[in-house]
C-alpha positions as CSV (number, residue, x, y, z in Angstrom):
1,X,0.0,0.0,0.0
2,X,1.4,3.5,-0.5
3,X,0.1,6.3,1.6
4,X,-0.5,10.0,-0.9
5,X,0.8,12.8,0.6
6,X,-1.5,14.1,3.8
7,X,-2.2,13.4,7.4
8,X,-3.7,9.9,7.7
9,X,-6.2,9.1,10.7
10,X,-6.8,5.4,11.8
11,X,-10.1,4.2,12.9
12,X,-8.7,0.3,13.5
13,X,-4.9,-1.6,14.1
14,X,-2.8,-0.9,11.0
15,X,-1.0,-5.0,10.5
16,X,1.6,-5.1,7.4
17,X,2.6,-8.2,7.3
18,X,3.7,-11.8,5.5
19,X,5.7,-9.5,2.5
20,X,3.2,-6.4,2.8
21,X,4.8,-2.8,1.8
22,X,3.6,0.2,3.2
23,X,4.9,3.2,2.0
24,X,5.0,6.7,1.6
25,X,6.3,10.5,1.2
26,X,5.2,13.5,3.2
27,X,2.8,11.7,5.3
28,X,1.6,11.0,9.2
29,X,0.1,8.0,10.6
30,X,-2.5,8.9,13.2
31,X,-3.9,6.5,15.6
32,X,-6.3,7.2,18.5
33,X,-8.0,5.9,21.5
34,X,-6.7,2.1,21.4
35,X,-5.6,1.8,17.4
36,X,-2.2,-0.3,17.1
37,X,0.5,-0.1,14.1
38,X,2.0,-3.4,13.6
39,X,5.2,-4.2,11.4
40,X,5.5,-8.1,11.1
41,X,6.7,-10.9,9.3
42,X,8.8,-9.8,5.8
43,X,6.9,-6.7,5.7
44,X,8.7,-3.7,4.3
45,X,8.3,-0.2,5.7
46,X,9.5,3.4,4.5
47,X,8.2,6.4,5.3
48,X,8.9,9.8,5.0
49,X,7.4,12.4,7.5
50,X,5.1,15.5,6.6
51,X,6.6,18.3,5.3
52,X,4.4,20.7,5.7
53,X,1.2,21.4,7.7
54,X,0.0,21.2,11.3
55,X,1.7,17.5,11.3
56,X,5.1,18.5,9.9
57,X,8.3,16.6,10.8
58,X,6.0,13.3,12.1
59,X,5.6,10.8,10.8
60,X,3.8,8.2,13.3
61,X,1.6,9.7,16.3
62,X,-0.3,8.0,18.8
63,X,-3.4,10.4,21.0
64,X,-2.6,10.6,24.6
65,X,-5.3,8.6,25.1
66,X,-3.5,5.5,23.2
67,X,-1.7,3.3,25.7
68,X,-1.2,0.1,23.6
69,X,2.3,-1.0,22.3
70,X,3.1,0.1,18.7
71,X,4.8,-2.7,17.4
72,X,8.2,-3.4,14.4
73,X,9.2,-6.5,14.1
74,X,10.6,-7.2,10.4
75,X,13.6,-6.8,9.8
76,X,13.0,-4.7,6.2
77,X,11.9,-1.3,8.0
78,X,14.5,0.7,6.2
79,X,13.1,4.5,7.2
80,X,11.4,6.1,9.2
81,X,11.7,9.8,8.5
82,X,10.5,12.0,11.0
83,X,9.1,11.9,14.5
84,X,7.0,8.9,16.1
85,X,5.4,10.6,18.6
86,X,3.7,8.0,21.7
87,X,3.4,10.1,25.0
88,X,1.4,7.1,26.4
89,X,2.5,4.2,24.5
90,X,5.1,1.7,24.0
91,X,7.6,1.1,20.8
92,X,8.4,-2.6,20.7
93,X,11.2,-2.8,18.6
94,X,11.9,-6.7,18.0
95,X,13.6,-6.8,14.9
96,X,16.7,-8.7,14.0
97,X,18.4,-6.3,12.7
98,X,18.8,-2.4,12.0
99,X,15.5,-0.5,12.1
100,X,15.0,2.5,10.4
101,X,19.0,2.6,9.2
102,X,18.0,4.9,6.2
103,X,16.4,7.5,7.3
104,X,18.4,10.9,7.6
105,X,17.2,12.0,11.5
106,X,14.6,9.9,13.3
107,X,13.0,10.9,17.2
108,X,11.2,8.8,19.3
109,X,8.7,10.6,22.1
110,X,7.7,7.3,23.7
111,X,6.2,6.3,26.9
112,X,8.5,3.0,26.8
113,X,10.9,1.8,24.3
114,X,11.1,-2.0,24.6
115,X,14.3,-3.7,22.3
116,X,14.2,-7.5,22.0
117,X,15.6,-9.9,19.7
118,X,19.2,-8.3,19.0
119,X,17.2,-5.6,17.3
120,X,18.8,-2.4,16.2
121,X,16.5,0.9,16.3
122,X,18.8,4.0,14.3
123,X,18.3,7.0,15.8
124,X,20.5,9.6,13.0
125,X,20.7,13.0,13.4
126,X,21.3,14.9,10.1
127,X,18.9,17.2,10.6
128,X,19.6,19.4,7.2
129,X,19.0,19.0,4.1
130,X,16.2,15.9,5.0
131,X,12.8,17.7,3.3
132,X,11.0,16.9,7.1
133,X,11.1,19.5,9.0
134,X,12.4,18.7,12.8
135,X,9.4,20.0,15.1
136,X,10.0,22.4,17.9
137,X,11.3,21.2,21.0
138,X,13.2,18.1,19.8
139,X,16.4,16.8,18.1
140,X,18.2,20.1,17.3
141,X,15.2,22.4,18.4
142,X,15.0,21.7,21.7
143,X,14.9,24.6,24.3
144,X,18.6,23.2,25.7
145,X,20.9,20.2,26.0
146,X,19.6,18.8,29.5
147,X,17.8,15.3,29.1
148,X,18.4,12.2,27.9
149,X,20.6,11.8,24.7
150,X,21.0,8.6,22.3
151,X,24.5,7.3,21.0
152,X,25.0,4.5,19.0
C-alpha cells in the first residue's frame, strides 16, 4: 500500500505483514483511543514524514489517550523519516536487525521503548537537508541540551 501525501487518521490496528509494503512521502500515521501499528513478518516499511502542515516533521503519532504498544518486528523497516510521537504508549522494537538505518534524522517521544531480539533501532541526526522539518522542542530544536541523549 502506499500512503498519498497528507495526514492519515486510523479508525482500527494498522497490521503489514507476511511481505506487505507500506509506504509513503510527506505523510503521518494517526492513531487514537486504542488503534495499534504493527510491522511483522517480511513486511517492508519506508516512510517519509510530513513536510508541511499542522503534522510537519512526524511521521507516526499515537493520541494521549492511546496506551497500547506500537509494534516493528521485520527486519525490512529501512526508514522512518521524522518523528513517532507515543506520549502514552510503547515502541516494541523486535527486529533482527537495523531498524530505520536509512532514514536521515529519526526521534522517538515514547512512553517506553522495549528492544528485543538483538534488534537495532537508528536514531540519526542529520537534521539538514532531509525535506522533514524537525518539530520544535526536539532533536536540534529543543529549548537546551539537558535530558536524555542517544548514541549508538
Amino acid at each position: 500500500m502506499t500512503l498519498g501525501p497528507g495526514d492519515h487518521y486510523f479508525c482500527d490496528a494498522v497490521t503489514v505483514k507476511g511481505n506487505g509494503t507500506l509506504q509513503g512521502t510527506d505523510v503521518v500515521m494517526i492513531f487514537h483511543d486504542d488503534k495499534t501499528f504493527h510491522a511483522t513478518d517480511s513486511s517492508k516499511i519506508s516512510l517519509t514524514g510530513r513536510t508541511t502542515g499542522e503534522w510537519a516533521g512526524f511521521v507516526i503519532v499515537a493520541s494521549r489517550d492511546n496506551e497500547e504498544q506500537m509494534e516493528i518486528s521485520s527486519g525490512l523497516v529501512d526508514r522512518l523519516l521524522g518523528t513517532i510521537y507515543l506520549p502514552n504508549a510503547g515502541l516494541v522494537i523486535n527486529a533482527t536487525g537495523a531498524v530505520a538505518e536509512d532514514s536521515k534524522w529519526s526521534v522517538v517521544v515514547a512512553k517506553d521503548i522495549f528492544l528485543d531480539k538483538k534488534a537495532r533501532l537508528v536514531i540519526n541526526t542529520d537534521y539538514t537537508g532531509s525535506g522533514v522539518p524537525v518539530p520544535l522542542g526536539v532533536g536540534d530544536k529543543k529549548a537546551n541540551n539537558s535530558g536524555a541523549r542517544l548514541r549508538q
